[in-house]
C-alpha positions, 0 to 999 in steps of 0.5 A: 500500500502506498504511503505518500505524504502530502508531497508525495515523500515519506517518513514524515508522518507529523506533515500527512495530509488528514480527512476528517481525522483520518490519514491519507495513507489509511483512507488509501489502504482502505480504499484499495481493501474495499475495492479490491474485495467488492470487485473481487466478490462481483466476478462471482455474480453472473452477467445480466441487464440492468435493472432499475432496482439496480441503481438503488443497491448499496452493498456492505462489508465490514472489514476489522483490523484483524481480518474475518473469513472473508476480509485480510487482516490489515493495519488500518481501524476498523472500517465498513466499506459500502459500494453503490450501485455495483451491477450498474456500475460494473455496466458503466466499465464494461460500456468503456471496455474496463476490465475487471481485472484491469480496473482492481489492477489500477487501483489495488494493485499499484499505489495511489498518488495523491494530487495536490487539491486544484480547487477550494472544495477541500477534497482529496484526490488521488490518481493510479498509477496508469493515469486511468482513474482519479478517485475523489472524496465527495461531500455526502449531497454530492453523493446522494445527487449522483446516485439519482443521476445514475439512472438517466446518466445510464441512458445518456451513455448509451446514446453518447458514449463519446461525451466529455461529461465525467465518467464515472466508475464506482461510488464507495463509501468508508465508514470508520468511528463514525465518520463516513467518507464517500468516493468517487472513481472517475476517469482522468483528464489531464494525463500526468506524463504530458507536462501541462504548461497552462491549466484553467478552471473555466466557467464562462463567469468573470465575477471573481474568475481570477486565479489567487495570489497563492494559486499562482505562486504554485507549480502548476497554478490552475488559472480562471477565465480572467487569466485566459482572456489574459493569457490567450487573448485570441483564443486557441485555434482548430481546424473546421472539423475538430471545432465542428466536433468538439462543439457538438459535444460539448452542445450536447453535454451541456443539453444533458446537464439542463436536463437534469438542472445541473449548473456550476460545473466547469471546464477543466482545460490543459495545454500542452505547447509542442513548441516548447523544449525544456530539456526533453521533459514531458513530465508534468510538474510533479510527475514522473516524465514517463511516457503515456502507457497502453491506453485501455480505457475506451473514449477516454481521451480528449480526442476520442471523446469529441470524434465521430464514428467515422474516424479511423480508430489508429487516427484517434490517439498517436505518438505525437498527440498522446490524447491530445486535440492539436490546436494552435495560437495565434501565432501559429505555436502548435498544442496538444489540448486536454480538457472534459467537464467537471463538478457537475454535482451541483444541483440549481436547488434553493441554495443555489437559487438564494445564493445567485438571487443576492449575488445578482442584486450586489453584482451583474447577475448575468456574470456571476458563476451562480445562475439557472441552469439554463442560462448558464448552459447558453453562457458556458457554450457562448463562453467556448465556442467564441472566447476560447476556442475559434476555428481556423480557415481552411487551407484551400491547396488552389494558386493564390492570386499572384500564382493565377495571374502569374501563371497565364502571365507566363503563357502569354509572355512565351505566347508573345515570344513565338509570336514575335519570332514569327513574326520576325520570321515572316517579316523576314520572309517579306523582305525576301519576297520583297527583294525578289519581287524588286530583283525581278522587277529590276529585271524585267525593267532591264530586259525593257530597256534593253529591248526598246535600245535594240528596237531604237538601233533597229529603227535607227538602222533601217531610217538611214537605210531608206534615207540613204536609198 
């Protein structure tokens, strides 16, 4: 089992990172004992449909420290270990083509790493050593919300599986001395051998969308929308057809989240610059630099999460993009894009409805992150599909303008020099024909002049003839 303190280094147990009163390296050990025996005892259960009963099951196990018939001894408290909805669940993996055995190898097998927390919920998160799965602590409403969203989340995966909405792989919950903490097992959007260089948390929101001070003292600081205007202020570029798709997508997420009245989610951004050579690092901060390994999760990129069918599967995910969307800057810095929808488990409740109600009277209630889930939908979508992300003209491969003038330019130039050799060639053989004509005129002028000499003489000799008679 892993040991990681808070910055990922042991020894000192004094600067471990607590969760209701419980240490990171407990709540990890008995994250992978729960879900190393719930999975475990599924593959014994035989395959079948759905049902709706299904999505209301919660199956528990109580595991003591010093082991049972069932469970292994362990060094952790005793703790009861609750998983919801595991036949639904179990559906939702094998839809994303999740092994059994690959899923309890992600998670049980190799330690967990635990993640520096990039937003103000104060949860913990960790993430597999593949990269696959991030597990997250979730507030008890967020759970409660999730398990009545199971139903139409079913429904919205089999129409869509290629969506950038979170998919989710299990819901567990940890009971210990009274305390219950409740986990999410979702996939990861930011893999973490790709070196991130900027990462936003966007809304479409400006009221108080600015990263903090200490926010941007950090490694890798996770920006707001503010900073990106800032930062990128003509957007990140696309060609037609990967705007095309990603903006379907993301219309149609967002239809799904209305529908169900979910609001104040997010869009978790990453840019990777291709351009940028920091001594071959591809790690991001606080990474290890290795290279992605074999990707085993269906639709789990960013690219496959937006691409239609039609694609050709080896076109979706090479070398070269690791996952990744190419895009570009303005000033033509090429990127690889990682980016899915996040915190998508707030619901547009009375809470909700009073927060943005005084928010709007002290502030512009159409820039305040709170609002009704179907504005904010249009916002959000507004936000992306104008300020964020922009399509790029297509490259017509047709002569441009000074090549379609030049082009007949150069026939008509070669066509005047034939001509005009030619020309010169009759020209010449006029001045022939002239030369000859005058020459035979010359001639026949001679011939004429030399015949009325001899008629003369003969004139002349004939008079003196006469007269001498």
């Amino acid at each position: 089992m892993s040991t990681a303190t808070e910055n990922g280094t042991g020894g000192n147990r004094s600067s471990e990172k607590t969760y209701k009163k419980t240490t990171s390296s407990a709540l990890k050990g008995a994250i992978q004992l729960g879900i190393g025996y719930t999975v475990g005892n599924l593959t014994s259960k035989p395959d079948r449909d759905v049902l709706m009963q299904d999505f209301y099951v919660v199956e528990s196990v109580f595991l003591p420290s010093e082991g049972s018939n069932l469970t292994p001894a362990h060094h952790y408290p005793d703790f009861r270990f609750k998983t919801y909805a595991p036949l639904a669940f179990r559906y939702f993996r094998d839809l994303f083509g999740i092994k059994p055995d690959d899923y309890l190898y992600s998670l049980v097998n190799e330690p967990l790493i635990e993640l520096v927390n990039p937003g103000a919920s104060g949860s913990l998160f960790y993430l597999t050593s593949d990269d696959e799965f991030i597990i997250k602590t979730v507030q008890h409403k967020e759970a409660k919300f999730l398990q009545r969203l199971l139903p139409g989340y079913y429904m919205n995966l089999n129409q869509n599986p290629r969506t950038l909405l979170p998919k989710f792989y299990g819901l567990y919950c940890i009971q210990s001395g009274g305390i219950n903490i409740r986990l999410v097992v979702m996939n990861n959007v930011l893999p973490r051998s790709v070196k991130m260089h900027y990462k936003y948390d966007l809304k479409g929101s400006t009221y108080k969308r600015r990263a903090s001070r200490k926010e941007r003292e950090k490694a890798c600081p996770t920006y707001k929308d503010l900073d990106f205007q800032d930062m990128h202020e003509e957007g990140l570029y696309f060609d037609a057809e990967t705007y095309n798709n990603l903006m379907k997508t993301l219309q149609r997420d967002c239809r799904v989240l209305e529908s169900f009245k979910i609001m104040d989610y997010s869009l978790l951004l990453g840019v990777h610059v291709l351009d940028h050579r920091e001594g071959g690092e591809q790690g991001q901060a606080g990474g290890d630099g290795r290279r992605p390994v074999a990707q085993r999760v269906l639709y789990s990129t960013a690219m496959e999460s937006i691409q239609g069918d039609g694609k050709a599967a080896e076109a979706l995910t090479t070398d070269d993009t690791m996952g990744g969307i190419p895009a570009r800057t303005h000033k033509d810095e090429k990127l690889l894009i990682y980016l899915g929808i996040i915190d998508i488990l707030q619901s547009y409740r009375f809470i909700k409805k009073l927060e943005h109600s005084w928010k709007a009277l002290v502030y512009d209630g159409d820039s305040v992150s709170v609002h009704r889930p179907g504005f904010y939908a249009s916002r959000f979508l507004k936000f992306m599909s104008t300020r964020v992300f922009r399509k790029t003209q297509p490259i017509r491969f047709s002569p441009s303008k000074r090549t379609r003038t030049s082009i007949p330019a150069l026939k008509s130039c070669s066509q005047e020099i034939l001509s005009s050799q030619a020309d010169e060639r009759n020209e010449e053989d006029r001045r022939d024909r002239l030369v000859g004509a005058r020459s035979l005129a010359s001639l026949d002028g001679q011939g004429t002049q030399n015949k009325s000499l001899t008629d003369q003489h003969l004139c002349q000799g004939s008079g003196g003839g006469i007269g001498r008679s």
